[in-house]
C-alpha positions in Angstrom: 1.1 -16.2 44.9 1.1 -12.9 42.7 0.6 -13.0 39.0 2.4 -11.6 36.3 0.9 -8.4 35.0 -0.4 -9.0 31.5 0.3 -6.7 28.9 -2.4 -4.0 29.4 -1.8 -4.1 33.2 1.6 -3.0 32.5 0.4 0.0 29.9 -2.1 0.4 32.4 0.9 0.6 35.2 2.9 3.1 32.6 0.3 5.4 31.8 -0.3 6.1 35.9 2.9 6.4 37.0 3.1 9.3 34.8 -0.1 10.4 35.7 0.0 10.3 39.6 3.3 12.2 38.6 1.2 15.5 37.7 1.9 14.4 34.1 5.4 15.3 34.1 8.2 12.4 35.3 11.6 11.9 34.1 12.3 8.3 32.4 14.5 7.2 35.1 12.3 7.3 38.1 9.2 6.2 35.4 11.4 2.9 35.0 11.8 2.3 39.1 8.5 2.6 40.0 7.4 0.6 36.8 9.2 -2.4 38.4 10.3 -3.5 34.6 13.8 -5.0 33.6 14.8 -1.8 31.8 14.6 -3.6 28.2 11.3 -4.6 29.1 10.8 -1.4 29.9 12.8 0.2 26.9 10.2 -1.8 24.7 7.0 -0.9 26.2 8.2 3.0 26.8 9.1 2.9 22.3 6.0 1.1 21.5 4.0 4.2 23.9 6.1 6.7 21.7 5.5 5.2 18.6 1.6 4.8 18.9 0.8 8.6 20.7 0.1 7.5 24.3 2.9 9.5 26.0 5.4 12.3 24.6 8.7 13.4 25.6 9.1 17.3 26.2 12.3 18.9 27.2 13.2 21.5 29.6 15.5 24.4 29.3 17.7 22.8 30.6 17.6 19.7 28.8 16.3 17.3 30.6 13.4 14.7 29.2 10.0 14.5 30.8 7.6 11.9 29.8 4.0 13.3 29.6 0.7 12.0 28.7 -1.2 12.9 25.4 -4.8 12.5 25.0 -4.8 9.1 23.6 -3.1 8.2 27.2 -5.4 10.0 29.2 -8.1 8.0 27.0 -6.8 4.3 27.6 -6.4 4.9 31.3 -10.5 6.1 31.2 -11.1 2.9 29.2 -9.2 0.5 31.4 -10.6 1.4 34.3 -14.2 1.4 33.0 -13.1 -2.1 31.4 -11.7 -3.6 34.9 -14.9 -1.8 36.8 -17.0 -3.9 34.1 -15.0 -7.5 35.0 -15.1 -7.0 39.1 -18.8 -6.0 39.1 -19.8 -9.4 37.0 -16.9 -11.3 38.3 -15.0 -12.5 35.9 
């Protein structure tokens, strides 16, 4: 039986979306593959706004990308080297 995804999972989940996206991926298609509701989703994509861990840049013709800062680039680093730490002790 699969578990739900805790909250850092799903950042975790965000944050490479984006980034297997060559840093550039409109918020539609971010919300399919992030397989949120989309006010889950709405919630989680605010809350990376509001704390610096993505940005939105538009186009010339107006359309929104969400990108990656550095602070994103950061926690992805971090998590994995966290999750690396938990599977080589097993716990």
């Amino acid at each position: 039986m699969n578990k739900k995804r805790d909250r850092l999972e799903v950042v975790c989940d965000i944050l490479s979306i984006v980034n297997e996206h060559h840093n550039s991926i409109l918020p539609t298609p971010l919300l399919r593959k992030s397989n949120l509701s989309t006010s889950s989703f709405s919630e989680y994509y605010r809350e990376l706004l509001a704390k610096g861990f993505i940005k939105e840049v538009t186009d010339l013709s107006g359309r929104k990308y969400v990108t990656l800062t550095d602070k994103g680039f950061s926690y992805l680093e971090k998590y994995k080297l966290i999750i690396g730490f938990i599977n080589e002790f097993e716990l």
